[in-house]
C-alpha positions, 0 to 999 in steps of 0.5 A, spaced: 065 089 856 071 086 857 074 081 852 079 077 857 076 071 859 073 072 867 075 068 873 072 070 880 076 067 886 073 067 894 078 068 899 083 072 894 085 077 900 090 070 902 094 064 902 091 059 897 086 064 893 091 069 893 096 064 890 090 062 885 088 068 883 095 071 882 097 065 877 091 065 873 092 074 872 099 071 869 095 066 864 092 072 862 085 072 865 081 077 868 081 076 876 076 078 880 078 078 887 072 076 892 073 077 900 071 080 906 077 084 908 078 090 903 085 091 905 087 085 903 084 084 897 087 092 895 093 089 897 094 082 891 091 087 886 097 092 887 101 086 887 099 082 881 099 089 877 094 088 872 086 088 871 085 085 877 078 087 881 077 087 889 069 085 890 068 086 898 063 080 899 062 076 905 060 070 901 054 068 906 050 074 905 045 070 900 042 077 897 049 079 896 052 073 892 046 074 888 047 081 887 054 081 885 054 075 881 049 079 877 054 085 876 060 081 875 056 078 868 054 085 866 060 088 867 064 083 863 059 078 859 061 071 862 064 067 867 069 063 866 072 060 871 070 059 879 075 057 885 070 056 891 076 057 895 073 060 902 073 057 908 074 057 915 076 051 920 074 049 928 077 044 932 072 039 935 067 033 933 061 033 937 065 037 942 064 044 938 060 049 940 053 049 936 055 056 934 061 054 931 058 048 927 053 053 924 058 058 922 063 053 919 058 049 914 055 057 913 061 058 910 064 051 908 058 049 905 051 053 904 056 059 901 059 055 896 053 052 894 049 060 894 054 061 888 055 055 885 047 057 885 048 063 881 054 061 877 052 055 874 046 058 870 051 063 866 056 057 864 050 053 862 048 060 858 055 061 856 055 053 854 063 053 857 066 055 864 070 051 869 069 051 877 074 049 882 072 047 889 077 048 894 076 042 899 081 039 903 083 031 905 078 033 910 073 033 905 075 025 904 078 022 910 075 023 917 080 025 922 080 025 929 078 033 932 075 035 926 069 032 925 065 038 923 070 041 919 070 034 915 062 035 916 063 041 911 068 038 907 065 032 905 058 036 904 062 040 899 066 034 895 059 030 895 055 037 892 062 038 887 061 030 884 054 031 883 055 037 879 061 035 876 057 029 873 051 033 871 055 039 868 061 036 864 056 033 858 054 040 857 061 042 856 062 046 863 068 042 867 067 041 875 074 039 880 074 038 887 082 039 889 083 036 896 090 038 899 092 035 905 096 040 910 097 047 905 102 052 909 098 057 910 096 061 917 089 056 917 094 051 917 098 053 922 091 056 927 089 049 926 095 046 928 099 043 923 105 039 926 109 040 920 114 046 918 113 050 913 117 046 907 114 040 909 107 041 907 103 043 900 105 049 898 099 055 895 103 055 889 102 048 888 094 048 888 095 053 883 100 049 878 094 044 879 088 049 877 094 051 871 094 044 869 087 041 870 086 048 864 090 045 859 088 038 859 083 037 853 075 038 852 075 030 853 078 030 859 074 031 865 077 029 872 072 030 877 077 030 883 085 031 885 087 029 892 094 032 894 097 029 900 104 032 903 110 025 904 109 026 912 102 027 913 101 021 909 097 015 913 
């Protein structure tokens, strides 16, 4: 049984997760990174060089969530930390295709809910733990041709407050992060009209989760809106 505390991360294979994943081995944590592609996830591993674990996971598989979960806690005893950081985006409001809608909140949503479903009753047991959920501004301000993404977002950012008010009184911490345009390839498949040193850096999310660890046992802040200067309206 490991004695580093753990911290399990979606979407670790790129971009905001990678960054995250990378910051919190350097503080020492035992970071488990979760993915769908093998490849990338082998290759942040190799890139932090340290314990870091690949767990190939495709988190909108239901049985396979809980499957994993289960083997992470008996592998290593607890969990300490999740980053809910996966996440896919689609242009279109009600112009999306249905299918497309369907996958955006499988992925956004119900996969963040799967395994918050199977995490939170081991930090209830632990009594501590500190769950982030990447969201996005999106997930606060409803913009013009992404309705169905803001749909997933906001659905998340509701789920993360509920929590966040019934778990903090048990001593397990509950942030949303809400990061305007980050640069990362999604940004830029999504359209982004900034260039790259315009926009919030995946380092940056990653300082915030460092900062939001140091505060106090007394201090809960249910949720962190980042906004970049020109995308500011």
């Amino acid at each position: 049984m490991s004695g580093s505390k753990i911290a399990v991360v979606t979407g670790a294979g790129k971009g905001i997760g990678k960054a995250v994943a990378t910051g919190l081995a350097q503080l020492g944590y035992q970071t488990i990174l979760v993915g769908r592609n093998k490849q990338n996830l082998e290759q942040v591993a190799q890139e932090i060089e340290s314990t870091a674990k690949v767990l190939q996971l495709d988190i909108t598989d239901k049985p396979a969530v809980k499957g994993a979960i289960a083997k992470i806690v008996s592998e290593n005893g607890s969990i300490d930390i999740l980053v809910n950081n996966a996440g896919i985006y689609y242009d279109g409001t009600v112009d999306i295709s249905d299918d497309d809608f369907e996958k955006m909140l499988e992925t956004n949503l119900r996969a963040q809910f799967s395994l918050l479903k199977e995490v939170v009753p081991v930090m209830k047991a632990q009594k501590s733990g500190y769950i982030f959920n990447v969201a996005s501004r999106a997930g606060k301000v409803g913009f013009a041709g992404s309705g169905a993404y803001s749909a997933s977002k906001f659905g998340l950012v509701g789920l993360s407050e509920s929590l966040y008010r019934e778990l903090n009184p048990l001593g397990i911490k509950v942030t949303a992060l809400c990061p305007g345009w980050v640069n990362t390839e999604m940004a830029f498949d999504a359209g982004t009209p900034l260039e790259s040193e315009e926009m919030i850096q995946p380092n940056d999310l990653f300082k915030t989760i460092e900062w939001l660890l140091q505060l106090s046992p007394g201090a809960c802040v249910q949720e962190v809106i980042l906004e970049s200067p020109n995308s500011i309206s």
